[in-house]
C-alpha positions in Angstrom: -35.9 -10.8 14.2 -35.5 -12.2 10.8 -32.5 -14.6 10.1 -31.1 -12.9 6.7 -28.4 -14.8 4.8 -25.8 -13.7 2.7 -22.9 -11.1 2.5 -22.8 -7.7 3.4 -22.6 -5.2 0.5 -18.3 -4.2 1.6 -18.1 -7.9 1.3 -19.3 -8.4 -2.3 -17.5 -5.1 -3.8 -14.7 -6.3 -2.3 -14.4 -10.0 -3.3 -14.2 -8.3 -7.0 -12.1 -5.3 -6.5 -8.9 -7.6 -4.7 -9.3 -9.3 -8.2 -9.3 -5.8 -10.0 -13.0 -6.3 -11.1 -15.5 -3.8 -10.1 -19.2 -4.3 -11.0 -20.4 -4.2 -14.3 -22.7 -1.0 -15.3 -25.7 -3.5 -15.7 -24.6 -4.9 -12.4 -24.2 -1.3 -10.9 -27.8 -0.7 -12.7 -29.1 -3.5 -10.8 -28.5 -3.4 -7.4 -28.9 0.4 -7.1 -32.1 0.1 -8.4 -32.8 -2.5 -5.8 -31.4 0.3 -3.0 -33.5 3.1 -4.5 -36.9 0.5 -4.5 -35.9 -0.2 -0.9 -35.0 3.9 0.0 -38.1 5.3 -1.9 -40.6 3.3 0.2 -38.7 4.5 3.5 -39.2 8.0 2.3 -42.8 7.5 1.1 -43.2 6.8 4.7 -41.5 9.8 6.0 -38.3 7.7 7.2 -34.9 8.7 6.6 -32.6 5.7 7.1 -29.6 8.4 8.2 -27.0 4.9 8.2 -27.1 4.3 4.6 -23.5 1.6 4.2 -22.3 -1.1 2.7 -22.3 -3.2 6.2 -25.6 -2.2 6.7 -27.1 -3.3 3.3 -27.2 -7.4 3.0 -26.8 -9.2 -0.9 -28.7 -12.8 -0.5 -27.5 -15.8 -2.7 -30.1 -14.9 -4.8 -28.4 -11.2 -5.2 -31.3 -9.4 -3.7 -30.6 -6.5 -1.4 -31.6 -6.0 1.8 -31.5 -3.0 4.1 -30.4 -3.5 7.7 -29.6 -1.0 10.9 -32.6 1.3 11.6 -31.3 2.8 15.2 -30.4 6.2 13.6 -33.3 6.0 11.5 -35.9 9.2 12.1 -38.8 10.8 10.6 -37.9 13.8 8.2 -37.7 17.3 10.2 -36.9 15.2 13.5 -33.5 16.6 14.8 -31.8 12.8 15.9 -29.2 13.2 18.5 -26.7 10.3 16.6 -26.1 9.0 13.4 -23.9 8.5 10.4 -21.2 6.5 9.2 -17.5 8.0 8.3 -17.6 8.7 4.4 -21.5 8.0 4.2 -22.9 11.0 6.0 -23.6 14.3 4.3 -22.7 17.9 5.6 -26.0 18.2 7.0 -26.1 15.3 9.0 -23.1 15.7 10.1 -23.8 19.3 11.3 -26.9 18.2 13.5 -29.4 19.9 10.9 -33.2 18.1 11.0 -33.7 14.3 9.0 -33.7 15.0 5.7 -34.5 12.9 2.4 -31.3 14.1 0.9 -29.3 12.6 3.8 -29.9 9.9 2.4 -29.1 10.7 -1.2 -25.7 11.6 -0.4 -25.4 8.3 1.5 -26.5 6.2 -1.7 -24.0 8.6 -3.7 -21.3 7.0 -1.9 -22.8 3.6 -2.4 -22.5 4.5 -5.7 -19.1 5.4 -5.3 -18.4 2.0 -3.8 -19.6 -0.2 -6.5 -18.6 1.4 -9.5 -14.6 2.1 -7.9 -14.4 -0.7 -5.5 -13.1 2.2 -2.7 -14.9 2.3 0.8 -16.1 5.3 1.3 -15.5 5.3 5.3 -11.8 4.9 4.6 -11.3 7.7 2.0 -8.7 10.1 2.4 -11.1 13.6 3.1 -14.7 11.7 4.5 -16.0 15.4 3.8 -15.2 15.5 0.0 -14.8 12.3 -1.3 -14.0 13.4 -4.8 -10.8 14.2 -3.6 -9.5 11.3 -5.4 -10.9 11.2 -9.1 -13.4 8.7 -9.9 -11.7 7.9 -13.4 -8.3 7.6 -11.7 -9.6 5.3 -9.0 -11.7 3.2 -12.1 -11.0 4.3 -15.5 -13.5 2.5 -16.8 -15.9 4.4 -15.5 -19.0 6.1 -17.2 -18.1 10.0 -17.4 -21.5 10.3 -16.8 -22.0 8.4 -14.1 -19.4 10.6 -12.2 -21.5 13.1 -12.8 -24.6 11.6 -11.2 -22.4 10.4 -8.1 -20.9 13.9 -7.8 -24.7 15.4 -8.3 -25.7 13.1 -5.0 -22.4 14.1 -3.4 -22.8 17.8 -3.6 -22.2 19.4 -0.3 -25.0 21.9 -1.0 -28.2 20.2 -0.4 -30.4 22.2 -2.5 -28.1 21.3 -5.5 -28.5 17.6 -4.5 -30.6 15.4 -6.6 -33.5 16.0 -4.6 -35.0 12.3 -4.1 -35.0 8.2 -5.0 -36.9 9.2 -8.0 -34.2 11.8 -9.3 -31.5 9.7 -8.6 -33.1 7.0 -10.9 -34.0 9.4 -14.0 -30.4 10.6 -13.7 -29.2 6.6 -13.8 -31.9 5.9 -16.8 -30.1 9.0 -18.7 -27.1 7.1 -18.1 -28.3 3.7 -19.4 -29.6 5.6 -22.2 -26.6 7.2 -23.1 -24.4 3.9 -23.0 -26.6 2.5 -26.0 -26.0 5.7 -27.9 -22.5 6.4 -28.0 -19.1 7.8 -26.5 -19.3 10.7 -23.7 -17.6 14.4 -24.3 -18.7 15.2 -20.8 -16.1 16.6 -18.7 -15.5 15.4 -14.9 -16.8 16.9 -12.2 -14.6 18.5 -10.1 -13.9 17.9 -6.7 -15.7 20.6 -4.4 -13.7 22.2 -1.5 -14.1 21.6 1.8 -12.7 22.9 5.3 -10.1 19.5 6.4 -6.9 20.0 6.8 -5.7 18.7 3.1 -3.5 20.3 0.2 -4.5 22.0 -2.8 -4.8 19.6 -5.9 -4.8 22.2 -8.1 -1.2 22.9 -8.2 0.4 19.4 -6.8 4.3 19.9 -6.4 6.8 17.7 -8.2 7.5 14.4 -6.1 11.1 15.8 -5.4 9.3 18.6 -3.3 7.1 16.7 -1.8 10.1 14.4 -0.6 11.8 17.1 0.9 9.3 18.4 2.8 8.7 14.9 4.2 12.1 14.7 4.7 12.1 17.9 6.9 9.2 16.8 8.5 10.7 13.8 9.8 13.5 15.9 11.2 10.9 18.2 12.9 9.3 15.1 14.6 12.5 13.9 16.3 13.2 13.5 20.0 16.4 14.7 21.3 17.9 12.2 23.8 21.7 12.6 25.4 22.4 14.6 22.5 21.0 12.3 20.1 17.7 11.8 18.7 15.5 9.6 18.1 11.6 8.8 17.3 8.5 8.0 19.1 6.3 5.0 17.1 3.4 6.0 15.5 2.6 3.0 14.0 -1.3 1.7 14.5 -1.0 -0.7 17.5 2.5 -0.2 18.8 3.5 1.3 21.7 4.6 5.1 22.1 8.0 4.5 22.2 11.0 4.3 20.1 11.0 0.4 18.4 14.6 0.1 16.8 13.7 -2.0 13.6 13.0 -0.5 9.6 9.1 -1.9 9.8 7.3 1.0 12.3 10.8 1.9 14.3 14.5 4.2 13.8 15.6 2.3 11.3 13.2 2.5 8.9 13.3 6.9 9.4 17.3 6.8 9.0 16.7 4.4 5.2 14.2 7.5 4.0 16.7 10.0 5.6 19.7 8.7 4.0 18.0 8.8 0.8 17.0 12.5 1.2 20.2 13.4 2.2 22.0 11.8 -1.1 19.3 13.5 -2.8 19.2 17.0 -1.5 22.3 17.3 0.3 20.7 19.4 2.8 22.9 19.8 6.5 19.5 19.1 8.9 19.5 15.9 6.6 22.2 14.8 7.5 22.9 16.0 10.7 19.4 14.4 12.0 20.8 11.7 10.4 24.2 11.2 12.2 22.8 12.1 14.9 19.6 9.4 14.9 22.1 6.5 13.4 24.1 7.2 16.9 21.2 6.3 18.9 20.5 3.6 17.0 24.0 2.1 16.9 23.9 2.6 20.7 20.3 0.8 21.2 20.0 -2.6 22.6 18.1 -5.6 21.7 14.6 -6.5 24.1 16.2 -8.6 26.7 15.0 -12.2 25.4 14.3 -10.6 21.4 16.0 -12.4 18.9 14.3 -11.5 15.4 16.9 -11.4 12.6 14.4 -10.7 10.1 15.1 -7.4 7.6 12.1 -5.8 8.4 11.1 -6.7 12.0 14.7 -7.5 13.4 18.4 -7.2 14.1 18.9 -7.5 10.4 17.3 -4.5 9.2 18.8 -2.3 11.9 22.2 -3.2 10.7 21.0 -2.1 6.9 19.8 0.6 8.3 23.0 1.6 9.7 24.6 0.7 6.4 22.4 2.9 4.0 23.5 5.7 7.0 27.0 4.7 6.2 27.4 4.8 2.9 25.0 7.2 2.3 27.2 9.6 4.5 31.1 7.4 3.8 30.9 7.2 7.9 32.9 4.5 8.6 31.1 4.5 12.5 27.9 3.0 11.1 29.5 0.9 8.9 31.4 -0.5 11.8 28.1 -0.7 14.0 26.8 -2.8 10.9 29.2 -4.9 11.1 28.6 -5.5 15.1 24.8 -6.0 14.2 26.3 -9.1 12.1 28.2 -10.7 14.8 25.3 -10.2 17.1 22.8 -12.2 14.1 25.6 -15.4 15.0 23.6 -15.5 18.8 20.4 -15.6 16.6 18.5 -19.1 16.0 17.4 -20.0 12.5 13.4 -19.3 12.9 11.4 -18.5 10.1 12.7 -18.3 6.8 10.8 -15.2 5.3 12.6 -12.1 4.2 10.4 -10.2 6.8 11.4 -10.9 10.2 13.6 -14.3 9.4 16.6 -16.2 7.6 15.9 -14.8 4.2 16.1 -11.1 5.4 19.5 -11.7 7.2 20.7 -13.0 4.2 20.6 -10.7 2.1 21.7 -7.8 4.9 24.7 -9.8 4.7 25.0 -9.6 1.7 24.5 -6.2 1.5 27.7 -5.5 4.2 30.0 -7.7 1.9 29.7 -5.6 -0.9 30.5 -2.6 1.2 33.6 -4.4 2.7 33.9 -8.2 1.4 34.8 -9.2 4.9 35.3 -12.6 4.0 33.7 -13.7 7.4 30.3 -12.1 6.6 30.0 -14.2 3.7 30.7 -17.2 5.3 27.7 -16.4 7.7 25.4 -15.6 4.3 26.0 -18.8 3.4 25.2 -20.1 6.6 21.6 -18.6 5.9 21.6 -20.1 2.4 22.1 -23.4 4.2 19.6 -23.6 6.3 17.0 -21.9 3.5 18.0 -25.0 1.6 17.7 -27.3 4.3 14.0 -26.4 5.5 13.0 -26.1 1.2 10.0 -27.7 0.6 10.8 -29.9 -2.8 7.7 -31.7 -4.3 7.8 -34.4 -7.2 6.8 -31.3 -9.3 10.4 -30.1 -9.8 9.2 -27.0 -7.4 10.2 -25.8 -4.2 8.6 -23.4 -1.9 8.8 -22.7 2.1 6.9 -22.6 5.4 7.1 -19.8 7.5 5.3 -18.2 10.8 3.4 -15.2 10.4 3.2 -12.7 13.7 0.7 -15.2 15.3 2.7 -18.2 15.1 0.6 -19.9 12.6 2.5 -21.6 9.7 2.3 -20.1 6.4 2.5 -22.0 3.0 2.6 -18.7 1.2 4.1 -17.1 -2.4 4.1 -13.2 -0.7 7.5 -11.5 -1.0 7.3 -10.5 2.6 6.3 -13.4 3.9 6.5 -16.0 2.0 8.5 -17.9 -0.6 8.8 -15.3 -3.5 11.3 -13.0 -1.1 13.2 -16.0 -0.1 13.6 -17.2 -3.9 14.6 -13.4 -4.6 17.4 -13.7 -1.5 18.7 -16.7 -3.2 18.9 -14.7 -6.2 21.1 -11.9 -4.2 23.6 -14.6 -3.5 24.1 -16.4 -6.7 24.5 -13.0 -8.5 27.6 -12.5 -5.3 29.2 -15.7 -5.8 27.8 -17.4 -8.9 26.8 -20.9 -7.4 24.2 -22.1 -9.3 23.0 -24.5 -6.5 21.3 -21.3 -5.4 19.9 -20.2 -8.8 18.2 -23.8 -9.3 16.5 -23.3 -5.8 15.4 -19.8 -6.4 14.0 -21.3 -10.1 12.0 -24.1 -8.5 10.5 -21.7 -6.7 9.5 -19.4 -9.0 7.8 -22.6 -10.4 5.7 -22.7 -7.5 4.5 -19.4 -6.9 3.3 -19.3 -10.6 1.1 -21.9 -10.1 -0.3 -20.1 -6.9 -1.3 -17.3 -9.2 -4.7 -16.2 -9.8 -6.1 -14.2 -13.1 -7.1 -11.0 -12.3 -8.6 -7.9 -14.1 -11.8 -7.5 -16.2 -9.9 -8.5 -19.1 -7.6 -11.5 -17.7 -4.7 -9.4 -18.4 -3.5 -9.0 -14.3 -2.0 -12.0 -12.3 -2.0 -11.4 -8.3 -1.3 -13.5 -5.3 -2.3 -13.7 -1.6 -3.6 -16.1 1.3 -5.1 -17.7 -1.4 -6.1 -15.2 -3.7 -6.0 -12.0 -4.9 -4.2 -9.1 -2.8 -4.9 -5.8 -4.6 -2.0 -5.9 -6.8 -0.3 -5.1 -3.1 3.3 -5.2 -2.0 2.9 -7.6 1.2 1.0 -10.5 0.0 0.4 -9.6 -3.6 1.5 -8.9 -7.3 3.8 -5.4 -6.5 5.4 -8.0 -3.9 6.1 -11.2 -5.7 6.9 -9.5 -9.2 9.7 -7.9 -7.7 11.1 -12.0 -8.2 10.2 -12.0 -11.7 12.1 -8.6 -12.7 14.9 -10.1 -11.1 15.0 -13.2 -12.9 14.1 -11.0 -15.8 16.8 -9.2 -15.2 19.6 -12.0 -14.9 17.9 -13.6 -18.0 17.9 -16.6 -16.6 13.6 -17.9 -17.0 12.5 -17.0 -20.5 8.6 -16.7 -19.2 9.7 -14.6 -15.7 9.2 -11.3 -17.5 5.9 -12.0 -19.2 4.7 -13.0 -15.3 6.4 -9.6 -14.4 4.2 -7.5 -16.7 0.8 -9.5 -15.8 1.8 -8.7 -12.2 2.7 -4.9 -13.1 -1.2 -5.2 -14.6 -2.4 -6.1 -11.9 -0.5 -3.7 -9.3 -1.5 -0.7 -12.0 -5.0 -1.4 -12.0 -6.1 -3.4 -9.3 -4.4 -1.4 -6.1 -5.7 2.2 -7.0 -8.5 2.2 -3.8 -5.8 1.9 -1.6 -4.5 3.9 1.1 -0.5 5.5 1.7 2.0 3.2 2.9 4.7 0.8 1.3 3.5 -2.5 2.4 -0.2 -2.0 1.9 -0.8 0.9 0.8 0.4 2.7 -3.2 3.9 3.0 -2.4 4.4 -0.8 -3.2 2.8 -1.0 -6.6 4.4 2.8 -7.5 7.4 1.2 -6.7 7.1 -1.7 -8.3 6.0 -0.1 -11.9 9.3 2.4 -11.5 11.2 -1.3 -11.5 9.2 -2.1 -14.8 10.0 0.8 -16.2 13.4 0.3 -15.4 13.5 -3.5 -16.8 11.5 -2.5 -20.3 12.1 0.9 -20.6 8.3 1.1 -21.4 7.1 4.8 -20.4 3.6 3.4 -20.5 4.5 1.3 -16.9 6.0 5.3 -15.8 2.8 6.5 -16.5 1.0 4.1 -14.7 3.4 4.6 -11.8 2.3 8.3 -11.8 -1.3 7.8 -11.8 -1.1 5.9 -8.7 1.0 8.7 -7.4 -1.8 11.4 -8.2 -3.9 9.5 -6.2 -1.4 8.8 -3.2 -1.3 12.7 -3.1 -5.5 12.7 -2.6 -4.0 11.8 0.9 -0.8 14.7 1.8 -1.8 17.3 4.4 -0.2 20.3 4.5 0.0 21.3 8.2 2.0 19.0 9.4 3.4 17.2 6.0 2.5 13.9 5.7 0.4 11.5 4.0 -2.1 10.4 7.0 -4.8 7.8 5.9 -7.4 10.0 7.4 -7.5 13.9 6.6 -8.4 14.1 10.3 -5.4 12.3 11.8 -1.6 13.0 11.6 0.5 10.6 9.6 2.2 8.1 10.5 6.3 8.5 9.9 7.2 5.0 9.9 9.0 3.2 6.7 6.3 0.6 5.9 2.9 1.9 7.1 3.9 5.7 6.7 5.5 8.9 5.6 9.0 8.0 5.6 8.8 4.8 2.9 6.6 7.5 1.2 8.9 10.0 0.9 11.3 7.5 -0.5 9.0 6.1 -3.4 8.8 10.3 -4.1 12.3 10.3 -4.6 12.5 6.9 -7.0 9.2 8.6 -9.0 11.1 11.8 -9.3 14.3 10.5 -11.1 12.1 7.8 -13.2 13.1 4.7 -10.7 17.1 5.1 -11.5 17.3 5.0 -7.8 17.1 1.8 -6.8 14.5 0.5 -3.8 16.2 0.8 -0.9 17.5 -2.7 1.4 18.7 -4.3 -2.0 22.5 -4.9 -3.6 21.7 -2.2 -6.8 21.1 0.5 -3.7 23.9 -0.5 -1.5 26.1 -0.2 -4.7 24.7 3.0 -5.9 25.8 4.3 -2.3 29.2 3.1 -2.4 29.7 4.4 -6.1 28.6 8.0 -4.7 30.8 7.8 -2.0 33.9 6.8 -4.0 33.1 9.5 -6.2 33.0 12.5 -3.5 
């Protein structure tokens, strides 16, 4: 077989689109006329390809294409017994009809798809209508007549398909005539219907409804247990059973429960609630497990019970907080990220002195601070950063907020705004220093700035610019850096424009750069960042499915409910988008105060 260098297709789109740059229209012009040279003389031949995907289509250093993968390939009329690719095959295909040129159309429709958005099509919401998301949402940049030819090889009806290579490249050189002639007054092709389990777009309810009904829903998916309840993980690779921390586990359903129930104030809120925080107070630690981490340990299921404390003014929870604390004393000082280590117990203990200002608590913050100082990082620069251990063990030199030094700089922050000691401000502002200068320019237009493990991230909470911005506001905020709140708004850029291809979820998925324009929009008061936020949110609701409600990744799953990955984070970033971001993210001081000044006044 012949040795073919280069990258596949996925690849290539997607070195550009984590850096918010999809192809150009002359590069779009390009390569697909390379495909349709390559397709046509399979079809002059009587072959239809029936695999037509970006893994299956090579781009050489010298950016020529070459096709791949012929095992499902078969002569037109032949009725194949396999073949197809999630997102890439057409109705037909997928039905069992004979081979048929137009198989293949559809297939390089979704090519098309690919390169001018930068979304895979195998991972779209619907696979069976993947208009379901707008083309000029997902890329507004895009040619209004180009959706046209992509929804033209997309149709679902064969016979009103563009009928072969040679159609599909008149339609393109329409196109590339147009461009030189002037703007379009075309409208957008709608999306057609299709049979999957997903929700009308045509009459999308306000976020607040949507909320609710998630909010429900995670009620409905409960498990009674001795009177309690509690929840089964369905988190991708986790076991079925209930994991006690906010990441994929209890805690992270009682955060988006307590934030329905302050919202709609609705009894199976609340009572789910009690009833789940019980079982969570009541849970033990893995014999041997001592995480302390916000999001993967002992510290976010004592938030958890606080949001459930205040949230409700139940003392109980506050009180089982409060013995999470004094179990986090047994804990060793691992990794210092906000995720599972020192800088996520931190600011959980934080969080429980300003509900009580148990003078002992703050003593064990600073504790944390300590040792955060201690293992800094301090270069001849003037900048600081930190090394922490991702899930594998392997250290991380890393500006992410969930891993990596941004979140720990933002912890620091917490605590100099509770006890003004600026030894913990100048730490937090050295690193700042530092992850500026692991920033990367991003967008078309150089406008976006991003992060990662070593570059770009979509714009995405985890590793990326909806992440390590949430620093920047916060400095912004203090007004202590006079440059954090231009970094802010090239990061909001980037998580506006770069992370629209993205699936649900908080931690990669829309949910983190939605939330992270609401806190723009709260720092500027600049409705254009509001907008933006809602965009993205038209998009996230591409993926809500009806029966049950949820936001799965796949029309042809069910969701997943957990905080980070699924449905429950989700419904919380509904509730922020529906008052405008006044609610503040959840597992911060602002939210833990809000609560308290709710209780007080009830």
């Amino acid at each position: 077989m012949e040795d073919i260098g280069g990258v596949s297709l996925g690849e290539y789109v997607a070195a550009g689109a984590a850096y918010g740059r999809p192809f150009s229209h002359g590069q779009l012009l390009n390569f697909t006329n390379q495909l349709l040279d390559i397709v046509g003389a399979l079809h002059q031949q009587g072959v239809v390809h029936r695999d037509l995907k970006a893994t299956n289509i090579l781009v050489t250093e010298e950016g020529i294409l070459r096709l791949i993968d012929f095992e499902h390939a078969a002569w037109v009329g032949e009725i194949p017994k396999t073949g197809g690719t999630r997102g890439y095959v057409s109705p037909q295909q997928r039905a069992g009809r004979a081979a048929d040129l137009r198989d293949d159309i559809y297939a390089i429709g979704a090519l098309l798809l690919l390169m001018s958005t930068g979304a895979e099509p195998s991972r779209a919401p619907n696979p069976a209508n993947l208009l379901t998301r707008p083309l000029r949402l997902i890329n507004p940049d895009i040619p209004l007549r180009l959706t046209s030819v992509i929804a033209s090889c997309l149709h679902p009806d064969d016979s009103l398909r563009l009928p072969d290579t040679a159609g599909v490249r008149a339609a393109l050189a329409n196109l590339a005539d147009h461009c030189h002639r002037g703007p379009e007054t075309i409208p957008e092709p709608q999306a057609p219907t299709d049979s999957l389990r997903v929700s009308s777009r045509s009459s999308e309810p306000p976020p607040e409804k949507r909320a609710e009904q998630l909010a429900d829903a995670l009620c409905a998916r409960a498990v009674s247990e001795g009177g309690l309840v509690t929840w089964i993980s369905t988190a991708p690779h986790t076991l079925p059973v209930p994991y006690r921390q906010i990441n994929n586990g209890v805690a992270g359903i009682l955060i988006a429960l307590a934030a329905g129930w302050t919202a709609f104030g609705q009894a199976r809120h609340r009572d789910t609630l009690v009833r789940g925080a019980r079982w969570l107070a009541r849970s033990e630690e893995l014999p041997g497990a001592k995480v302390s981490g916000l999001y993967t340990g002992e510290a976010g299921v004592g938030a958890a019970l606080l949001h459930a404390g205040c949230a409700l003014n139940y003392d109980e929870f506050v009180a089982a907080a409060f013995n999470c604390a004094r179990r986090l004393r047994d804990h060793p000082f691992a990794s210092a990220d906000l995720f599972h280590g020192t800088a996520g117990r931190l600011r959980f203990l934080l969080m429980l002195y300003e509900r009580e200002r148990e003078v002992s608590v703050l003593a064990d913050a600073l504790d944390c601070a300590e040792d955060l100082h201690r293992r800094a990082i301090r270069l001849d620069t003037g900048t600081a950063h930190w090394a922490t251990v991702d899930f594998s063990g392997d250290l991380l030199e890393v500006a992410s907020y969930a891993h990596g030094t941004s979140g720990i700089a933002d912890a620091l922050l917490d605590l100099f705004e509770v006890n003004g000691d600026p030894v913990h401000l100048n730490l937090a502002l050295q690193a700042a220093q530092w992850v500026r200068e692991q920033s990367v320019t991003t967008l078309v237009d150089g406008s976006g700035l991003d992060w990662g493990k070593g570059g770009a991230f979509s714009g995405l909470w985890c590793y990326g610019a909806s992440g390590v911005g949430i620093l920047f506001t916060h400095l912004a905020r203090l007004g202590v850096d006079a440059s954090a709140e231009d970094v802010a708004v090239r990061a909001a850029f980037s998580a506006a424009r770069a992370s629209r291809a993205a699936a649900p979820g908080l931690c990669h998925g829309l949910g983190g750069p939605i939330d992270y324009l609401l806190d723009m929009y709260q720092l500027t008061l600049d409705l254009a960042w509001f907008d933006e936020a809602g965009q993205l949110a038209k998009l996230l609701d591409a993926f809500h499915a009806d029966h049950p409600a949820g936001y799965p990744a796949f029309a042809e799953d069910d969701s997943d409910i957990s905080y980070m990955l699924g449905d429950a984070g989700v419904a919380v970033t509904l509730l922020r988008l529906a008052d405008k971001g006044i609610t503040p993210r959840p597992l911060t001081l602002p939210a833990i105060r809000r609560l308290i000044a709710i209780a007080q006044d009830t």
